[in-house]
C-alpha positions in Angstrom: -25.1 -30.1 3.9 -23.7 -33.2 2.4 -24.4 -33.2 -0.9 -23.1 -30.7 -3.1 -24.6 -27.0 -3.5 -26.6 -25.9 -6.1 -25.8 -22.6 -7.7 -27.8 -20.5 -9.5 -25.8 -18.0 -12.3 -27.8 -14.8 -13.3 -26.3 -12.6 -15.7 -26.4 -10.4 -19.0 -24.4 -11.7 -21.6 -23.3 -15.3 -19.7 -22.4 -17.0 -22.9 -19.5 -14.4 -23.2 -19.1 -12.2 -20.4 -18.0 -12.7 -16.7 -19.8 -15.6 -15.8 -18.4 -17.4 -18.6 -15.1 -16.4 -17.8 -14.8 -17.1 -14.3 -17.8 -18.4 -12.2 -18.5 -21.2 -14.7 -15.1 -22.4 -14.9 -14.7 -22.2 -11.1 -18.0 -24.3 -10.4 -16.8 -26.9 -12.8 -13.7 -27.5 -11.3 -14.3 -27.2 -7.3 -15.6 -29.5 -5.3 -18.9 -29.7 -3.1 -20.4 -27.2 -5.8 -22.5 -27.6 -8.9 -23.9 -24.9 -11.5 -27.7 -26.1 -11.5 -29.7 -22.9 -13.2 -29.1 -20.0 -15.5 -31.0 -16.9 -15.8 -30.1 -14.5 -18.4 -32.8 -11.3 -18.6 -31.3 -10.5 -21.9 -30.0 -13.6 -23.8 -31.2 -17.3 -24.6 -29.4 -19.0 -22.1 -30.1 -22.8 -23.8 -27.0 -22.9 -25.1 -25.1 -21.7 -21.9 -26.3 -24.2 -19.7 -25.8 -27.0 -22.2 -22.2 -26.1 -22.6 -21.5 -25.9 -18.6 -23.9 -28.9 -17.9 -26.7 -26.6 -15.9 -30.0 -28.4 -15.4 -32.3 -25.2 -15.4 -32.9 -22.2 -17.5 -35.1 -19.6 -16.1 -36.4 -16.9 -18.4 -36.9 -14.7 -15.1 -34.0 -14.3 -12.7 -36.4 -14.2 -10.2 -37.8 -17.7 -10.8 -34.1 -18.8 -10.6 -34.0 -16.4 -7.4 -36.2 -18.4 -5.7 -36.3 -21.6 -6.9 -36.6 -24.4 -4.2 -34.0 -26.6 -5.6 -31.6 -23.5 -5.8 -29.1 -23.1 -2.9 -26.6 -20.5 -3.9 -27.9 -17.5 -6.2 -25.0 -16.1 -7.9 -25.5 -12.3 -8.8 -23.2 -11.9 -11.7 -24.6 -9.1 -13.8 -24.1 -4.9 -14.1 -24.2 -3.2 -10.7 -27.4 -1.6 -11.2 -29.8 -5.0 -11.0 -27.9 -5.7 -8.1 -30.2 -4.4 -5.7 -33.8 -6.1 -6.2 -32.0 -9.5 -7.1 -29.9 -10.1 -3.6 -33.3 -8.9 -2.0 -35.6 -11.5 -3.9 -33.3 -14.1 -3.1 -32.6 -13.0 0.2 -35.9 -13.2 1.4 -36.3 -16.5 -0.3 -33.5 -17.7 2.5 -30.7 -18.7 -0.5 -27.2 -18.6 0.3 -26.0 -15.1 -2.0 -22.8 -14.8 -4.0 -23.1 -10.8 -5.0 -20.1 -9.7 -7.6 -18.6 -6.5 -6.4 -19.7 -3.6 -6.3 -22.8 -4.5 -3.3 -24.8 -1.8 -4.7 -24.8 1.5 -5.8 -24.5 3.2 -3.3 -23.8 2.7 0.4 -27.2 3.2 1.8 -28.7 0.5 -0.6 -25.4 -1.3 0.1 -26.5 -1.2 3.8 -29.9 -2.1 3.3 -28.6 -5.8 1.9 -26.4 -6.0 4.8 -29.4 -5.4 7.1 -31.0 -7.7 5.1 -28.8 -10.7 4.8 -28.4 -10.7 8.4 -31.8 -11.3 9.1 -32.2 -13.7 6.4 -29.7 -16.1 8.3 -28.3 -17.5 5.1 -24.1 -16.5 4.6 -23.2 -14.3 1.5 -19.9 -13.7 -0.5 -19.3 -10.6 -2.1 -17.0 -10.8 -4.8 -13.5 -9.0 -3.7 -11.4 -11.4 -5.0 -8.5 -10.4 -2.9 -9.5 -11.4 0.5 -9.2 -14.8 -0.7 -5.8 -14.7 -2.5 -3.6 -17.0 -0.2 -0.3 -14.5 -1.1 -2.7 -11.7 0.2 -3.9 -14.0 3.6 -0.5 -15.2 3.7 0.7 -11.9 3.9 -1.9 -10.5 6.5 -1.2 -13.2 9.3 2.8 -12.6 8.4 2.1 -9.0 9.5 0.0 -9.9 12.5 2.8 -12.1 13.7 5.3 -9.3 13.6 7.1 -10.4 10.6 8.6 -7.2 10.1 8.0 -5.8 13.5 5.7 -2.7 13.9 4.6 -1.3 10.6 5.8 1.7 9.5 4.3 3.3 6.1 2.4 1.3 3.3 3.2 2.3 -0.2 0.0 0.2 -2.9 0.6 0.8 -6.6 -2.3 -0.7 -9.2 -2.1 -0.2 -12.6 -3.9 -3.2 -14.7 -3.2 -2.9 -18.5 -6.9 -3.2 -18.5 -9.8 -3.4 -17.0 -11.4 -6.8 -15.7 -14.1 -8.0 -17.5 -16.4 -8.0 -14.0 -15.8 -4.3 -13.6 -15.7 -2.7 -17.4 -17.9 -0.3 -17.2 -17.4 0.8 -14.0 -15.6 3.4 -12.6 -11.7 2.7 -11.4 -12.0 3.6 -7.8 -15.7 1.4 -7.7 -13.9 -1.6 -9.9 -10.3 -2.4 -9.7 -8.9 0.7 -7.7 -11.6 -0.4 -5.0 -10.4 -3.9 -5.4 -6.6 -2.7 -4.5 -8.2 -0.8 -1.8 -9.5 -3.3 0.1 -6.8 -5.8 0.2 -4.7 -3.1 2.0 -7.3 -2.4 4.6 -7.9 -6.4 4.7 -4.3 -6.8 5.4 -3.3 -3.7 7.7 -6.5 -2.5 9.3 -9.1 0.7 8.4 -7.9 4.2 7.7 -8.7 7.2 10.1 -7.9 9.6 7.9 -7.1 10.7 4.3 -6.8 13.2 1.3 -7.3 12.0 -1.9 -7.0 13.9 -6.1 -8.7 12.4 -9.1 -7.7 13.0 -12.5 -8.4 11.5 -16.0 -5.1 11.1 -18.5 -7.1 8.2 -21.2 -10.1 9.3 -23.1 -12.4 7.3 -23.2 -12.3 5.4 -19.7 -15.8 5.7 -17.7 -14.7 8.2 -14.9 -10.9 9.1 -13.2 -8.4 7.1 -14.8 -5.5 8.0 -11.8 -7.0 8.0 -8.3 -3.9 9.2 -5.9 -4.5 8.5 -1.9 -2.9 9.5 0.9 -3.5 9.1 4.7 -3.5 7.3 8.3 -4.8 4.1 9.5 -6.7 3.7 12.7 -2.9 2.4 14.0 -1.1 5.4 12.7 0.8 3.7 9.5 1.3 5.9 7.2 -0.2 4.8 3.4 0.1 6.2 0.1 -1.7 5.0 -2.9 -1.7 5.4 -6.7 -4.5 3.7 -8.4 -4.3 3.2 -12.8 -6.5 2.5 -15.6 -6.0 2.6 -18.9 -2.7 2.3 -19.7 -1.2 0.0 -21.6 2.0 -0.5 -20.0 0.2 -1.3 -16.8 2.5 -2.9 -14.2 0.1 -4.9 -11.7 -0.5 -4.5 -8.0 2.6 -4.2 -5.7 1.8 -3.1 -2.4 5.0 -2.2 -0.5 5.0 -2.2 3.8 8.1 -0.9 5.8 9.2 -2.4 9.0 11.1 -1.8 11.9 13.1 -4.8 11.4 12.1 -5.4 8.0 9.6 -5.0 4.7 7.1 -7.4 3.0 6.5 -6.4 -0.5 3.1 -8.0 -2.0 3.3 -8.4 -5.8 0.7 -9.8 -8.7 1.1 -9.2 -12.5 -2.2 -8.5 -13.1 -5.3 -7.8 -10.5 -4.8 -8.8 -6.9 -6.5 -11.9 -6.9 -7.4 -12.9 -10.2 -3.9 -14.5 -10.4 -2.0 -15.4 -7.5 0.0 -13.1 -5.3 3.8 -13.3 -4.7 5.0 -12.4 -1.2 8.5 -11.0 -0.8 10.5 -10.1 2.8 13.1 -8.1 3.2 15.1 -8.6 6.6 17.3 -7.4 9.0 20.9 -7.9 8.3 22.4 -10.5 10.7 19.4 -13.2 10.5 17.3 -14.6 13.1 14.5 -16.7 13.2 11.7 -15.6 11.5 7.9 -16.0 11.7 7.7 -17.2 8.2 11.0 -19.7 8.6 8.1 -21.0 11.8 4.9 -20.8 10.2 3.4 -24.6 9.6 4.3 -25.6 6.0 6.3 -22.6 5.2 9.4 -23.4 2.5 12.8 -21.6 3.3 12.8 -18.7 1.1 14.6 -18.7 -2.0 16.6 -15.2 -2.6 15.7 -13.5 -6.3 17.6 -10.7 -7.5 15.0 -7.9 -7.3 16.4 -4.5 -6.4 19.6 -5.6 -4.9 20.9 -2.4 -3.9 25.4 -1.4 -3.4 27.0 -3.3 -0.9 26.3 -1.7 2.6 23.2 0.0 1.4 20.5 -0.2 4.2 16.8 0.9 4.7 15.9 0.7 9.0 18.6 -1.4 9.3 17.1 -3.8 6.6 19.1 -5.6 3.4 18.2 -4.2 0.3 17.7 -7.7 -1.2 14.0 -9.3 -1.4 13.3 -12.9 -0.8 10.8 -15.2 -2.1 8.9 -16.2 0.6 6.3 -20.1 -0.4 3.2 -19.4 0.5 2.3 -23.1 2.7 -0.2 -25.0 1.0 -2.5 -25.2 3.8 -3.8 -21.0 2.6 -4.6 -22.5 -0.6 -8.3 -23.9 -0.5 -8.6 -26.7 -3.4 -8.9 -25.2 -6.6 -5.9 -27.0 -8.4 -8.8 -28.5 -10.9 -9.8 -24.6 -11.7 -8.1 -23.4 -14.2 -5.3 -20.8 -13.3 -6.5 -17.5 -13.5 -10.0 -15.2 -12.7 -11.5 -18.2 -12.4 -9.2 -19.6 -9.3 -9.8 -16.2 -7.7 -14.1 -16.7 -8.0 -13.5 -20.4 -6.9 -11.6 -19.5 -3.8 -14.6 -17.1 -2.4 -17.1 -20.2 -3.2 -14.8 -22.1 -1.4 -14.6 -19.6 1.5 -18.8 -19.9 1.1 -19.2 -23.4 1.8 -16.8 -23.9 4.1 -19.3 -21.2 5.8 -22.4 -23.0 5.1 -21.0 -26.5 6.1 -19.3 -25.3 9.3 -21.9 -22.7 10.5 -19.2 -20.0 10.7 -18.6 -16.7 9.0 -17.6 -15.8 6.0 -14.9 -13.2 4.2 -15.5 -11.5 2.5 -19.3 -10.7 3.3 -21.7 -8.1 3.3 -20.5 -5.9 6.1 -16.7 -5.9 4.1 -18.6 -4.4 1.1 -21.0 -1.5 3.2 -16.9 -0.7 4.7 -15.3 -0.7 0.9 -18.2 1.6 -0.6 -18.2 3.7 2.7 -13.9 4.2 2.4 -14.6 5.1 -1.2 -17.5 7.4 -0.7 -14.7 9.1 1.5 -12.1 9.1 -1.0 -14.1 10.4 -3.7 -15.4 13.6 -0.8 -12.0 14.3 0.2 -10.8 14.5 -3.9 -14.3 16.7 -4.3 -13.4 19.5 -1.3 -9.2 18.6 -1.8 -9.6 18.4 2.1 -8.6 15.5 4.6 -11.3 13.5 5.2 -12.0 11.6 8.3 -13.0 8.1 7.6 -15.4 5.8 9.9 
């Protein structure tokens, strides 16, 4: 496809919400992409596409669904209308950019999977993490034996608040599922776990602390602790041990709604090291985070983290999108058409979402029966 895709945006509430936030701002500024319809079931949308330059306003998301001139429909609203929206425009053959969560469950989740397969279009689901060059940066460090074989895993997420994409939902099916993902993304599925709920805020829709612990099909050892609600809320800082080393994985806010910082921690005495080789990598630059006494040692490892650059070549061309949720949303369009235009697939797509909600459906059984859960 040459010319640039056409996008179709259907939400509730675009003028304000979401859409307006993130995907509009990301379509305006990346290229090979245009916003071309709006479809807003419970809002005028005249004014919305005026202001982002759309050339369509359906009344019916459905016309916008299957419009011939559409390439991309963006599913941007609540969870619930999910479902019959991804299917319409499924079976219409568009490309589909579904926010996360898939569905509401993991059977309808599945159904769309089975569904977007046969359609032979490629769809996005909207885990921003995947695309977070800190977090892919991170992933291939670890596959390259960075810090040699991985030990334990220890993933903190505590956001002040919640995202505007996942307010009313749930911690573990919004953010905490978010957090989630981006450790199985970068260190493989779990095998196992045991998991305890609990609510400490009023007023949040469902557990506000979501504690997980358990194995990965590989044996590492991981430990979660998933926050919502709080105002002191510290970010996401996911933490993996080493043989001959640790990476530390750090954003301020949401894992990939603002990008990631990756930090190594190495062996005393040097080396060369995977990152020091990687194509485009910077040397590190040492920051004083934790510096522990003189001689103090963890497996042999300093006790001083370093900066390490992520190369430019994981970053996709968003510099024109403004910093932020929106880079995040532009990156997985980004990750899209490089799908569409090359034939290959895409990351995150259906089949990551049907494994998120299935890996949550089993952290929310083993909280139910406090038992260890087998997951797969």
């Amino acid at each position: 496809m040459s010319r640039a895709m056409r996008v179709g945006v259907i939400g509730d509430g675009l003028a304000r919400g979401w859409a307006a936030r993130a995907h509009f701002p990301a379509l305006r500024g990346l290229h090979g992409v245009e916003l071309f319809a709006v479809a807003d079931p419970s809002h005028p949308a005249d004014d919305v596409a005026a202001q982002w330059g759309a050339h369509l306003v359906c009344a019916d998301p459905a016309e916008l669904a299957t419009h011939r001139q559409v390439d991309v429909v963006t599913v941007a609203g609540p969870v619930p209308g999910h479902d019959d929206l991804v299917r319409t425009a499924l079976s219409a053959g568009k490309h589909v950019f579904c926010e996360w969560p898939l569905s509401t469950n993991v059977r309808a989740a599945a159904e769309l999977r089975d569904l977007a397969a046969r359609s032979g279009g490629h769809q996005v689901v909207g885990l921003r993490g995947r695309a977070d060059p800190g977090a892919r940066f991170a992933r291939d460090l670890l596959a390259h034996g960075e810090i040699g074989e991985v030990l334990g895993v220890t993933l903190s997420a505590a956001p002040a608040s919640p995202s505007e994409s996942t307010v009313d939902e749930p911690l573990l099916t919004g953010d905490g599922g978010q957090a989630l993902d981006v450790l199985r993304f970068c260190l493989g599925e779990p095998a196992e776990l045991s998991a305890t709920l609990t609510t400490r805020c009023p007023g949040v829709p469902g557990p506000d602390q979501v504690l997980v612990q358990g194995l990965l099909e590989s044996g590492v050892a991981i430990s979660a602790h998933l926050q919502s609600g709080a105002p002191g809320g510290t970010g996401f800082r996911m933490e993996v041990q080493g043989r001959r080393g640790a990476l530390v994985l750090v954003s301020p806010s949401r894992i990939g709604e603002h990008e990631s910082t990756v930090l190594l921690a190495r062996r005393t005495g040097g080396g060369t090291s995977a990152a020091a080789a990687t194509p485009g990598a910077a040397t590190p630059g040492a920051v004083a985070l934790g510096a522990a006494p003189p001689g103090a040692t963890l497996l042999g490892v300093a006790q001083s983290l370093e900066v390490v650059p992520v190369p430019e070549s994981y970053r996709s061309g968003v510099a024109a999108v403004p910093a932020g949720p929106a880079q995040g949303v532009a990156r997985l369009y980004a990750e899209l058409l490089r799908a569409v235009r090359t034939g290959t697939p895409q990351d995150p797509d259906f089949t990551t979402a049907v494994g998120l909600h299935c890996l949550l459906d089993t952290v929310a059984a083993a909280a139910s029966t406090r038992r260890c859960r087998s997951f797969g």
